[in-house]
Structures are given as C-alpha cells and as structure tokens.
KEKOL-289578 format. One record per residue (C-alpha): x, y, z; residue number from 0. Coordinates in Angstrom, 3 decimals. Layout:
<recs>
rec x X | y Y | z Z | num NUM
...
</recs>
This chain:
<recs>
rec x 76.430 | y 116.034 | z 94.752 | num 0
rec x 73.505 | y 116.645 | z 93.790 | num 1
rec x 73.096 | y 114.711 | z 89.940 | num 2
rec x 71.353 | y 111.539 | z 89.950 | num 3
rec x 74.412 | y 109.759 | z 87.757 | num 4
rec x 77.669 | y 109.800 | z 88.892 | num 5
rec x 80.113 | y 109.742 | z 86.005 | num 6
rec x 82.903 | y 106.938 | z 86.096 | num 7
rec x 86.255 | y 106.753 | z 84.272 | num 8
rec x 88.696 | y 103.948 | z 84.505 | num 9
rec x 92.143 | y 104.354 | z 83.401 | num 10
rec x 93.877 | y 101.168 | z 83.142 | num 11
rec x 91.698 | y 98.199 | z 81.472 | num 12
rec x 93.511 | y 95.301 | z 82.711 | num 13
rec x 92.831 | y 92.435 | z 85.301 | num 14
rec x 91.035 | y 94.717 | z 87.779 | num 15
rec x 90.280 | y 97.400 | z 85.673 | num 16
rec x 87.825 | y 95.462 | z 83.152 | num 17
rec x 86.185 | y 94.426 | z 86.386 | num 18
rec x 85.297 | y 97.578 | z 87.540 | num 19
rec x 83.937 | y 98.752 | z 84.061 | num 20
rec x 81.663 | y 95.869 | z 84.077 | num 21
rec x 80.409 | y 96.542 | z 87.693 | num 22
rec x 80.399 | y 100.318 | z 87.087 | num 23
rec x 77.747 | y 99.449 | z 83.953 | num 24
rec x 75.914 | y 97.044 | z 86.289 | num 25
rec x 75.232 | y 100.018 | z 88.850 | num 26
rec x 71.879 | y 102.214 | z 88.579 | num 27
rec x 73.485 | y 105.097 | z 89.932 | num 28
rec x 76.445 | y 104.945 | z 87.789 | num 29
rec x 77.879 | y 105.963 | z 84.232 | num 30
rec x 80.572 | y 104.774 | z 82.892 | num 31
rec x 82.163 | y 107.472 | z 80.236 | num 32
rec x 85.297 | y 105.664 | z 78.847 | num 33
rec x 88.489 | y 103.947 | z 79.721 | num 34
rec x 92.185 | y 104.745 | z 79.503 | num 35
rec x 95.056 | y 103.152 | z 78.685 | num 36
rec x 98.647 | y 102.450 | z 77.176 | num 37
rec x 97.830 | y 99.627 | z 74.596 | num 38
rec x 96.580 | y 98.482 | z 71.444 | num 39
rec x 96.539 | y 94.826 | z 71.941 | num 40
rec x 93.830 | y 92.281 | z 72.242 | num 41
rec x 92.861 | y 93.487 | z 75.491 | num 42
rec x 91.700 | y 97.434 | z 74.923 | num 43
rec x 90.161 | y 95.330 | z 71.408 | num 44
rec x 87.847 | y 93.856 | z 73.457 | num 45
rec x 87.157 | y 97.022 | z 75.307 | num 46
rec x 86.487 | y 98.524 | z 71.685 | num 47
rec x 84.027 | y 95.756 | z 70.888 | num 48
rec x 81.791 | y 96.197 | z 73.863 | num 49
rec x 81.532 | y 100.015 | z 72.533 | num 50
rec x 83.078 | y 101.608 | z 74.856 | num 51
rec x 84.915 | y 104.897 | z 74.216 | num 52
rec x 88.838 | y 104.246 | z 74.817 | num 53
rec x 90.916 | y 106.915 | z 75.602 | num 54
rec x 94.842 | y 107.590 | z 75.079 | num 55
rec x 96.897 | y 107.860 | z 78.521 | num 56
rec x 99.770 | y 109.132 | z 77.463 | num 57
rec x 100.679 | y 111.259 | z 73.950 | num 58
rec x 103.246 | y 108.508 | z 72.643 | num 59
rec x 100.289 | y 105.853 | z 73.796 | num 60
rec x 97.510 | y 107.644 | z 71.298 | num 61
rec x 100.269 | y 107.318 | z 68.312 | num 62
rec x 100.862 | y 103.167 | z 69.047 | num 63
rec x 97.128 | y 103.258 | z 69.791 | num 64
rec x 96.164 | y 104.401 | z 66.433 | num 65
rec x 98.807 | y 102.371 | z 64.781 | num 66
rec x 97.287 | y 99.329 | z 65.844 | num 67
rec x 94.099 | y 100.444 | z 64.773 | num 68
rec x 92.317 | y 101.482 | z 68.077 | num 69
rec x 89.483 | y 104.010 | z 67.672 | num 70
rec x 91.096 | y 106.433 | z 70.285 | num 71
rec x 88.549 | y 108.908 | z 71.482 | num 72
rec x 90.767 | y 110.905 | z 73.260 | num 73
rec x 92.968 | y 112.049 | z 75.928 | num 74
rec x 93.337 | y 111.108 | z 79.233 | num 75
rec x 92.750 | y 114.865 | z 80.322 | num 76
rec x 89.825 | y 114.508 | z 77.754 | num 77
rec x 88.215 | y 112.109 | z 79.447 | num 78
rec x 88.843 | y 113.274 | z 83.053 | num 79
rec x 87.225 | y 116.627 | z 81.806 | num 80
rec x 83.820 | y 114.577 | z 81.426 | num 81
rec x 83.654 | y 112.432 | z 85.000 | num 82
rec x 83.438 | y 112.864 | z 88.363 | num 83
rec x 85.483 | y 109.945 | z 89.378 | num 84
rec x 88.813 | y 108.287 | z 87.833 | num 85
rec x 89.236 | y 104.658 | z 89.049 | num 86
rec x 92.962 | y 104.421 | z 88.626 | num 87
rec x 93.755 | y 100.380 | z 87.754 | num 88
rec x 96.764 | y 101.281 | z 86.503 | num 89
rec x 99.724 | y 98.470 | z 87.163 | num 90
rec x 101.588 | y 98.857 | z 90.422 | num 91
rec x 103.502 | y 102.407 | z 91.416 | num 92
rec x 102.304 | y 103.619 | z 88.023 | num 93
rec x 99.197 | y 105.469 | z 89.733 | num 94
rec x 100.965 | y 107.534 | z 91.953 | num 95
rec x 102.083 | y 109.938 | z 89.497 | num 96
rec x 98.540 | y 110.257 | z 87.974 | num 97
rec x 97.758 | y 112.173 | z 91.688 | num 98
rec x 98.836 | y 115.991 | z 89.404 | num 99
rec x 96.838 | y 115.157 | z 86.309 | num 100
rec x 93.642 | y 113.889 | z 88.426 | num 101
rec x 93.971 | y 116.973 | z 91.009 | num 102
rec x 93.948 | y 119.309 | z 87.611 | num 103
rec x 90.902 | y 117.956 | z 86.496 | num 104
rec x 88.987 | y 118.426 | z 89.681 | num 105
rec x 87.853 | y 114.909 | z 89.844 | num 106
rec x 87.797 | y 112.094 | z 92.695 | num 107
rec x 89.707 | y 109.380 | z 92.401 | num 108
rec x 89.786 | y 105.834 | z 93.616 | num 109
rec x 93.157 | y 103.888 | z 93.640 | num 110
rec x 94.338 | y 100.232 | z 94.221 | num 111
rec x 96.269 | y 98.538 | z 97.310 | num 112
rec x 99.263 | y 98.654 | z 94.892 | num 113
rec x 99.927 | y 101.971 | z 95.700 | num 114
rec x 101.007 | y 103.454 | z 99.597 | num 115
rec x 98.738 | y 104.695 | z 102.009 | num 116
rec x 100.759 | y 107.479 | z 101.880 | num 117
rec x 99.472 | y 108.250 | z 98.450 | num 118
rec x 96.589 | y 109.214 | z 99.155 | num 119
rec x 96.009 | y 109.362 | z 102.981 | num 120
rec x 93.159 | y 107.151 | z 103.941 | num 121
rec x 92.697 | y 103.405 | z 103.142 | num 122
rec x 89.071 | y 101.907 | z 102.049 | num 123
rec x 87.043 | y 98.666 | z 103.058 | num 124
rec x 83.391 | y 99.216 | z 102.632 | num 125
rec x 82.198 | y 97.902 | z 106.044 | num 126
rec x 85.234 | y 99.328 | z 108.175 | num 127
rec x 85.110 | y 102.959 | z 107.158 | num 128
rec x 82.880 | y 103.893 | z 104.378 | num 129
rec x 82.184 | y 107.016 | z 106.623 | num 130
rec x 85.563 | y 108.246 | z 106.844 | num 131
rec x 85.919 | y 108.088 | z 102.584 | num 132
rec x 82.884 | y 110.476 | z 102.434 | num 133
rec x 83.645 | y 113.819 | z 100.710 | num 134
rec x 87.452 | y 112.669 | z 100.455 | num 135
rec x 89.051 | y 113.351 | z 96.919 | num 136
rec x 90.715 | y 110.411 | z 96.805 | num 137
rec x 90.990 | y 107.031 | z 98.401 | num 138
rec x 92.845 | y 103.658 | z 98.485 | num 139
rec x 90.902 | y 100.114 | z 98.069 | num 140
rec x 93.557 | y 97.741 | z 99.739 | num 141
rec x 94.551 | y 94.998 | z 97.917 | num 142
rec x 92.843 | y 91.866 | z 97.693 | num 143
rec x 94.540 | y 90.235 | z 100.964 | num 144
rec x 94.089 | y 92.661 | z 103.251 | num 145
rec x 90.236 | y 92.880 | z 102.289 | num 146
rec x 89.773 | y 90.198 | z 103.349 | num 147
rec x 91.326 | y 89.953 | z 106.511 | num 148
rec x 89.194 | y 93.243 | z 107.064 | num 149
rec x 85.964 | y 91.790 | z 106.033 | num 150
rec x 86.475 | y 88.513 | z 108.464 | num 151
rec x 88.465 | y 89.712 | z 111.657 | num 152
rec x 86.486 | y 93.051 | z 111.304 | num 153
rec x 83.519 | y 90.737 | z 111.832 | num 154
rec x 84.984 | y 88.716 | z 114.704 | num 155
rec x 86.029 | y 92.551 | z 116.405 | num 156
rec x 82.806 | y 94.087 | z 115.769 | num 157
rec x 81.297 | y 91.251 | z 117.455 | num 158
rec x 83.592 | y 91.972 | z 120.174 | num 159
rec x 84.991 | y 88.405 | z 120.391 | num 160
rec x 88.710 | y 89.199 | z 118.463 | num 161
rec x 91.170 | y 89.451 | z 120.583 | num 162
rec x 93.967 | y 88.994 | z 118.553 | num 163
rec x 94.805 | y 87.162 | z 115.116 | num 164
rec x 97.903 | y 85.175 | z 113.703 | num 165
rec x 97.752 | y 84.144 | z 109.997 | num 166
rec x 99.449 | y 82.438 | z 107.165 | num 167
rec x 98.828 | y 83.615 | z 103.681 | num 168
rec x 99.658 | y 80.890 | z 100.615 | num 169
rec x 99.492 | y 83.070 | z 97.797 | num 170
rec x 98.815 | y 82.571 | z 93.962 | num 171
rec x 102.337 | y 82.845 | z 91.990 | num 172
rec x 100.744 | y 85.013 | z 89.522 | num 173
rec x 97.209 | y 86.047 | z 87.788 | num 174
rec x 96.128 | y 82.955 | z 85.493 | num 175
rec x 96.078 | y 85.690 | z 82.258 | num 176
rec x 100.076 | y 86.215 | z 82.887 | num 177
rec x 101.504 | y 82.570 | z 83.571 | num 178
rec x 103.170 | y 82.499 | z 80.494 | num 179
rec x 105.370 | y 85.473 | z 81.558 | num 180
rec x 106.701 | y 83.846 | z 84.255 | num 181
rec x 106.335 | y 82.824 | z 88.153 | num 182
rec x 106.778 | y 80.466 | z 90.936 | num 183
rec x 106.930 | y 76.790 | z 89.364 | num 184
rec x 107.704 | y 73.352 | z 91.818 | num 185
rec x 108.291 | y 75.473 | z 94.683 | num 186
rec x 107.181 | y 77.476 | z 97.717 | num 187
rec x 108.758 | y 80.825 | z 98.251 | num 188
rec x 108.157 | y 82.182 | z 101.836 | num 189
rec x 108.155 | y 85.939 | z 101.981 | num 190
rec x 111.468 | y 87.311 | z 103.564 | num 191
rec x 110.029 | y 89.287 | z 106.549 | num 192
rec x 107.482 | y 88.758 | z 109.172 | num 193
rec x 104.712 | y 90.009 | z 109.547 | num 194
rec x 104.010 | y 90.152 | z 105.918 | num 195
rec x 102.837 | y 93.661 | z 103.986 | num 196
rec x 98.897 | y 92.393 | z 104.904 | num 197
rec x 98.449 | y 92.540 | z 108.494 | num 198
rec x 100.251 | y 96.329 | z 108.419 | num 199
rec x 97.885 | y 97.169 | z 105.924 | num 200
rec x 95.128 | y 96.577 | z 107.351 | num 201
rec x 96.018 | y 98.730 | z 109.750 | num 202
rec x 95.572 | y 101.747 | z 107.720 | num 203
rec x 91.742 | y 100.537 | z 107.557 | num 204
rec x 91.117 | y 99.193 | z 111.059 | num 205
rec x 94.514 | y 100.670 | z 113.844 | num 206
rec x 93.238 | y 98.248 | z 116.499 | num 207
rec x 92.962 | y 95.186 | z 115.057 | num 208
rec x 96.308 | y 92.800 | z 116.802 | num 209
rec x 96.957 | y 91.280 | z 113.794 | num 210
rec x 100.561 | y 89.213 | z 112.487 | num 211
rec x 100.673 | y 87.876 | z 108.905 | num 212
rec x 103.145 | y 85.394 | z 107.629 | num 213
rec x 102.802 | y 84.612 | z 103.944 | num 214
rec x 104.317 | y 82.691 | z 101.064 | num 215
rec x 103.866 | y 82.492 | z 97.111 | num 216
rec x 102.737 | y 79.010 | z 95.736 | num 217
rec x 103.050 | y 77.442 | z 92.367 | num 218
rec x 99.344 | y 77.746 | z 91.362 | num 219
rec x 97.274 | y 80.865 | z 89.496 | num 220
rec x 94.293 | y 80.786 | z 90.819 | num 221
rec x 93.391 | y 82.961 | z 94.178 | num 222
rec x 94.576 | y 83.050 | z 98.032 | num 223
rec x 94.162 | y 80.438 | z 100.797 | num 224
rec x 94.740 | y 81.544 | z 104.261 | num 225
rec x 94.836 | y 79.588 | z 107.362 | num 226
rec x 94.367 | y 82.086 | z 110.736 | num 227
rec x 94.458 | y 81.195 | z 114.449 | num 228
rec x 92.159 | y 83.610 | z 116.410 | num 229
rec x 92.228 | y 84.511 | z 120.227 | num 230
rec x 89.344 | y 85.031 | z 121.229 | num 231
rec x 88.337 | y 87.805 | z 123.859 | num 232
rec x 86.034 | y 84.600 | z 126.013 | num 233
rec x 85.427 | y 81.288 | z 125.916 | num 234
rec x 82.864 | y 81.214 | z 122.983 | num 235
rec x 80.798 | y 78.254 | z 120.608 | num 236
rec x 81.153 | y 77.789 | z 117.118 | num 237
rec x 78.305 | y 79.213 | z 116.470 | num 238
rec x 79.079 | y 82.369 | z 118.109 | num 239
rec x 81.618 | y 82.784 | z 115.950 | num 240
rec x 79.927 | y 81.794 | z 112.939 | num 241
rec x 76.950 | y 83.828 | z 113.663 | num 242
rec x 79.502 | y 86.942 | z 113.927 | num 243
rec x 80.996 | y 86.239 | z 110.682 | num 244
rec x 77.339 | y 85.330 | z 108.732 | num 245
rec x 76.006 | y 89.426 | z 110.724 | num 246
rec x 78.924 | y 90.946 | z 107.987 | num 247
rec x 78.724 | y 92.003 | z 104.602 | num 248
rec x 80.440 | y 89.858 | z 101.583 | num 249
rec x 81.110 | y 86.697 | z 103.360 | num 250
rec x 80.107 | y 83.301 | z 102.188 | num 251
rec x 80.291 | y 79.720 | z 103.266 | num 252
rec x 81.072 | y 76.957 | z 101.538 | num 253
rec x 81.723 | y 73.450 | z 102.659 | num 254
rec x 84.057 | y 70.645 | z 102.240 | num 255
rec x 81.075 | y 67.845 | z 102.759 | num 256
rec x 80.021 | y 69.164 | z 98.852 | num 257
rec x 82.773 | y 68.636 | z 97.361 | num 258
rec x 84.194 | y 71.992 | z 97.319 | num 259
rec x 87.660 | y 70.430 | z 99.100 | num 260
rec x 90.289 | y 72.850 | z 97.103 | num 261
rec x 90.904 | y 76.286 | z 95.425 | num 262
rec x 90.084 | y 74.598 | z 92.123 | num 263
rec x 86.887 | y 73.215 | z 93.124 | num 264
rec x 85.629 | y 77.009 | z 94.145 | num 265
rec x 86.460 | y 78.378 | z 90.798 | num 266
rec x 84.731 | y 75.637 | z 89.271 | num 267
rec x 81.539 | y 76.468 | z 91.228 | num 268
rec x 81.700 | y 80.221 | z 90.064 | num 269
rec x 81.882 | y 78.910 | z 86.339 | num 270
rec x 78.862 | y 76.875 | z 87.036 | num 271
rec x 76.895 | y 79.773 | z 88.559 | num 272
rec x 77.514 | y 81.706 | z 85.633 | num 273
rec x 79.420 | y 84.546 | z 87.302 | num 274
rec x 81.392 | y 87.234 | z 85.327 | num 275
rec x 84.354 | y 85.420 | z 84.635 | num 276
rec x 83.995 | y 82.936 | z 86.983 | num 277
rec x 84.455 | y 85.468 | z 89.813 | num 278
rec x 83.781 | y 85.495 | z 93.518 | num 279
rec x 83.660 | y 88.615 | z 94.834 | num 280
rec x 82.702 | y 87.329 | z 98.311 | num 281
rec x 85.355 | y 85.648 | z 101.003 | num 282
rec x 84.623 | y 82.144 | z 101.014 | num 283
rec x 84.918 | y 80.504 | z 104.393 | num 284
rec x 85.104 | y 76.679 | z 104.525 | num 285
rec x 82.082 | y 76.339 | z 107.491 | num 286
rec x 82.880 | y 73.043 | z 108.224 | num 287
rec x 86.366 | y 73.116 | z 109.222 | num 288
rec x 85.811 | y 76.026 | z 111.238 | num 289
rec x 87.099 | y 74.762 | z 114.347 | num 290
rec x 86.858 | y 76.615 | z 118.128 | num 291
rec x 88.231 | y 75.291 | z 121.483 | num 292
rec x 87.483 | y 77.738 | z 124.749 | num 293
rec x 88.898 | y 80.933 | z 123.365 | num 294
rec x 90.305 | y 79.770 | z 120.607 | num 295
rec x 89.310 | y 79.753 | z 116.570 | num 296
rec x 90.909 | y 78.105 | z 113.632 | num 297
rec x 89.493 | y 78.800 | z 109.742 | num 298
rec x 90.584 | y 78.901 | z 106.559 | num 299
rec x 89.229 | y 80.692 | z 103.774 | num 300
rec x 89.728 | y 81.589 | z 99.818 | num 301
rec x 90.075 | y 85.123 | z 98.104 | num 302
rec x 89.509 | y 85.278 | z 94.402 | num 303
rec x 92.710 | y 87.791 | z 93.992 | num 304
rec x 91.057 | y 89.012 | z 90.458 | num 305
rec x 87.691 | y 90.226 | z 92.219 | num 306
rec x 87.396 | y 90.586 | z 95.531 | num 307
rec x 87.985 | y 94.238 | z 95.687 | num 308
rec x 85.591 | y 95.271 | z 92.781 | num 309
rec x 82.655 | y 95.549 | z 94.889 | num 310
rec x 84.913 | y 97.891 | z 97.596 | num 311
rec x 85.804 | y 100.014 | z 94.629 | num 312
rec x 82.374 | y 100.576 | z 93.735 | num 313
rec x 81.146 | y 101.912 | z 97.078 | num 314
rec x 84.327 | y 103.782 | z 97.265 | num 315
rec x 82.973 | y 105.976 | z 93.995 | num 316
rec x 79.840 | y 106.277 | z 96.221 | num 317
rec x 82.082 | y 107.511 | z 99.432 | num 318
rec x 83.736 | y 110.000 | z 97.918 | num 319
rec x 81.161 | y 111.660 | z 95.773 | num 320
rec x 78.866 | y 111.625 | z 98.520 | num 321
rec x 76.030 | y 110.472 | z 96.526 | num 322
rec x 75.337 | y 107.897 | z 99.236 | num 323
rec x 76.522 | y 108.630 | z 102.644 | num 324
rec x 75.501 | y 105.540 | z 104.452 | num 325
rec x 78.096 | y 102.542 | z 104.131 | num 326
rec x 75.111 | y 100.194 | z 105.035 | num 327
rec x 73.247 | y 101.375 | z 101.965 | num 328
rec x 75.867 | y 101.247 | z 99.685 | num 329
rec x 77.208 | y 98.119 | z 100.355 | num 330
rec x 73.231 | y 96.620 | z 99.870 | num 331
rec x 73.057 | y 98.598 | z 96.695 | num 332
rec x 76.584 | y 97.071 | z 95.396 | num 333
rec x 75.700 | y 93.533 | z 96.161 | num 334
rec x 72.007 | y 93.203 | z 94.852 | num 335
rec x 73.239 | y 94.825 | z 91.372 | num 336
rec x 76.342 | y 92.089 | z 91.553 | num 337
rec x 74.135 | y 89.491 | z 92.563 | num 338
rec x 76.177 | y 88.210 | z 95.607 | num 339
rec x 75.514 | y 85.514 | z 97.928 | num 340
rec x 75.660 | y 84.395 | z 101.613 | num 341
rec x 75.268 | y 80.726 | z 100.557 | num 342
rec x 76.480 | y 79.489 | z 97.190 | num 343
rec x 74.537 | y 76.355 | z 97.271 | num 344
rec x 70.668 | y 75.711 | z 98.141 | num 345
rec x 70.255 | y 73.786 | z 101.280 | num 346
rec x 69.691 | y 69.923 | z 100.927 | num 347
rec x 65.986 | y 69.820 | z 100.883 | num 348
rec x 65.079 | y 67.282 | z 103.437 | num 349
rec x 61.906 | y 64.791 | z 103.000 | num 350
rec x 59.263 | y 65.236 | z 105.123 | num 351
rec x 57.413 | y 62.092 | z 107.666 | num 352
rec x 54.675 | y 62.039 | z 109.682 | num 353
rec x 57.043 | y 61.961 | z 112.854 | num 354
</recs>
C-alpha cells in the first residue's frame, strides 16, 4: 500500500479488544477509525468517553445501543467501508462468521487464537512468520499460550539447541474482569486430553517444533505459569541457553532473588511501572531458576493472558497490509511505541574500590 496511515477498526471492545485500540493509537503508522460492538454497558461507555466513534455490529445491537444511550456512529459495514484492516476481538467462535461481511468490504482482517486455523488459513507470531502474513487478507494471532511457547522454544530452535520440549501449563480460571460470573474455586481441574490444544497450535506457526503440552485450570485470575523440560540438541551451559532466549524479541527476565517469587508479585511490578493496565506484554522468564544439566533445560515462565498478544496483533496489521514487509522492523517499531523491556528492573549498581 502505498498511504502513509493505515486505517484500523476493531470490532469487539472487550478484554483484548480495548488493548488493541490503545496500542493501535500508540502506533505512528496507524489510525484508529472506530470500534464495534454488541453493547451498551459500562464498557463501550468508556470507549465513548475516550472519543472514540462506536459503531453498531449488528441491526438489533444499534436499537439496545441507542436505548442505553450510546452515541452509535454507525454500522458495522459503515465502518468497514472506511479502514483497511478489521481486528476482529470478538468473543470466541463469534468471529468466524464475520469472514462474509469483512470479504464484502474488501478489507484485511486480523483474528484471535479463539478461532481455528482453519478459519483463516495461516497462523501469526511476529518473530516466526511475519513473512508468510505479508499481502495475506486475513490472519490468526494464536492465543496467548501458544505465543508464548512460540516466542521461547522458537528462540531455543532458532538457536539450534531445541531438540524437543515437554510442558505443563497451570492456567488462570478466568480473566480477573469476569470472576464474578463464575470459574474454578478450591480446586485444580486438569484438562481431559494430552497434549493440550497449545502445543498443536503452535504448530500451525512453527510445523517442526517437537512439542507436548499438558495443562490444567487453577483457582486464581491473574495470567499463566508454565513449567517446560527442554532436550536439548548438545550438551550446552546456562548461558547458552540464556543467551539464545535474551537474541529474541519480547522476552524478559525477572528474578526470584527480588522478590518477584509468584504470579502476584509480577502484576504488582507492572502496576508500579505504570504500564497500561498493569500489563506485560513480554514473556517473563524467572532467570534464576533456569536450570540446565548436559542436554537438558528446566524454566518456568509467566504470560499475562490479557496482553501478551497485543503487540503480535499489531505487526499482524503491518503483515498483511504490507506497509512494512520486514518482521525485524516491525517488531522494533511495535515495541519502542509500547515501551517494552528486556529487563524490568535496573541492575544493582555496585560501589566502586580502588582494588
């Protein structure tokens, strides 16, 4: 393309989809035109209140929409006539018959790991296979697990030191803004099939990885611990296999000697760092239990569920409209607007002697 702004709807303005707005306004290169949705609640209120343009996504929606006082723009097809990308954050299975409505309109469109491969053909992580997204008309981000076993044993492989990967997923019951609906409470619930949905996922991103998830829901709300034992391809160091992970994009360390020593604590630090929210879009490896003996690597890291794939999302918009063709570049672009980090925390400064 050859416009200087590329033009960004989002049609669904819940957990993920007020994320993208706000990183979709944070981009240089980007627009945002409106948003789309079902509701007239507090939620699209707040939407209304930043000033931006909301948009009807159904006919009976713009009725209830008005009801409750919403300033509705719009239609849907109103707003797709305007953009040259939809980011569908629709809820789960609800995107897939949006495919007609955003094929009509001509535009690109990004969707969520909600929906099947199958809908639309190719799955997205930024620094697996941004080139394969480019000139698409639509694309996938997978969901917030699978990035980030993408992001870390993508690291290991590219590195060539991944041989193969096992891992156990403990997953948040629910996200913290729906507790009261409902969830896991004074229990563990394993999932009833191995390997879980992640590890096949990610094999719509990257077909070679060897890769077995096992994974279970947990009786907290905020974000994903998982616990992986790697096989190595040689006998390797620590810091071989640190300095692999610290040569990829959107991984940080964090360590239990400060105090960060559980999920909590990690949020916490977010807060503290005044981030969006309080969200971490990076994966956030705990360096100092890394563990490796001859061929073999134990970690365990965190994924904040409610943000990990925004910054995918936005270099998916880039991918497909071809505005920026290199993932590399992209990815750089996404992070310095987001303001992500490699380290959290500022090294101890240490006092200096005479000798």
């Amino acid at each position: 393309m050859t416009q200087d702004v590329i033009r960004v709807a989002v049609n669904g303005y819940g957990v993920i989809g007020k994320r993208v707005v706000d990183a979709v306004c944070a981009m240089p290169d980007m627009e945002l035109v409106g948003v789309a949705d079902v509701v007239g609640d507090w939620r699209i209120r707040a939407a209304v209140g930043q000033n931006i343009a909301v948009f009807a996504a159904t006919g009976q929606a713009d009725a209830a929409m008005r009801a409750a006082g919403v300033p509705v723009a719009g239609s849907l097809e109103d707003l797709l006539a305007t953009v040259d990308v939809v980011v569908d954050t629709t809820p789960k299975k609800i995107a897939t018959a949006n495919v007609p409505a955003y094929r009509a309109a001509g535009v690109k469109a990004v969707f969520q790991g909600g929906e099947a491969h199958a809908t639309t053909g190719h799955s997205f992580v930024a620094q697996a296979n941004y080139a394969t997204a480019v000139g698409r008309d639509m694309t996938r981000v997978v969901s917030c697990n699978t990035t980030s076993v993408v992001r870390v044993l993508g690291a290991l492989q590219d590195a060539s030191l991944l041989a193969r990967a096992r891992g156990v997923l403990i997953r948040r019951a629910t996200d913290p803004g729906e507790s009261h609906l409902g969830g896991v409470m004074n229990t563990v619930v394993p999932e009833a099939s191995i390997p879980s949905h992640q590890g096949p996922d990610a094999l719509t991103v990257r077909p070679d990885l060897d890769v077995v998830t096992m994974a279970a829901k947990a009786a907290h709300t905020q974000t994903h611990n998982h616990y992986w034992t790697l096989q190595l391809t040689r006998r390797a160091s620590r810091e071989e296999v640190l300095e692999a992970l610290r040569a990829a994009p959107r991984i940080a360390f964090i360590k239990m000697a400060d105090g960060l020593t559980g999920l909590n604590t990690t949020v916490e630090l977010m807060r503290d760092l005044g981030r969006p929210r309080g969200d971490m879009w990076e994966v956030a490896i705990w360096e100092d239990v890394l563990a490796v003996q001859d061929d073999e690597a134990f970690l365990t890291y965190q994924v904040y569920n409610e943000a990990i794939v925004i910054p995918e999302t936005i270099d998916a918009i880039r991918a497909l409209t071809g505005s920026v063709p290199d993932g590399a570049t992209s990815i750089a672009m996404t992070d310095q607007a987001l303001g992500m980090r490699r380290e959290f925390l500022p090294q101890p400064v240490r006092a200096l002697t005479d000798g």
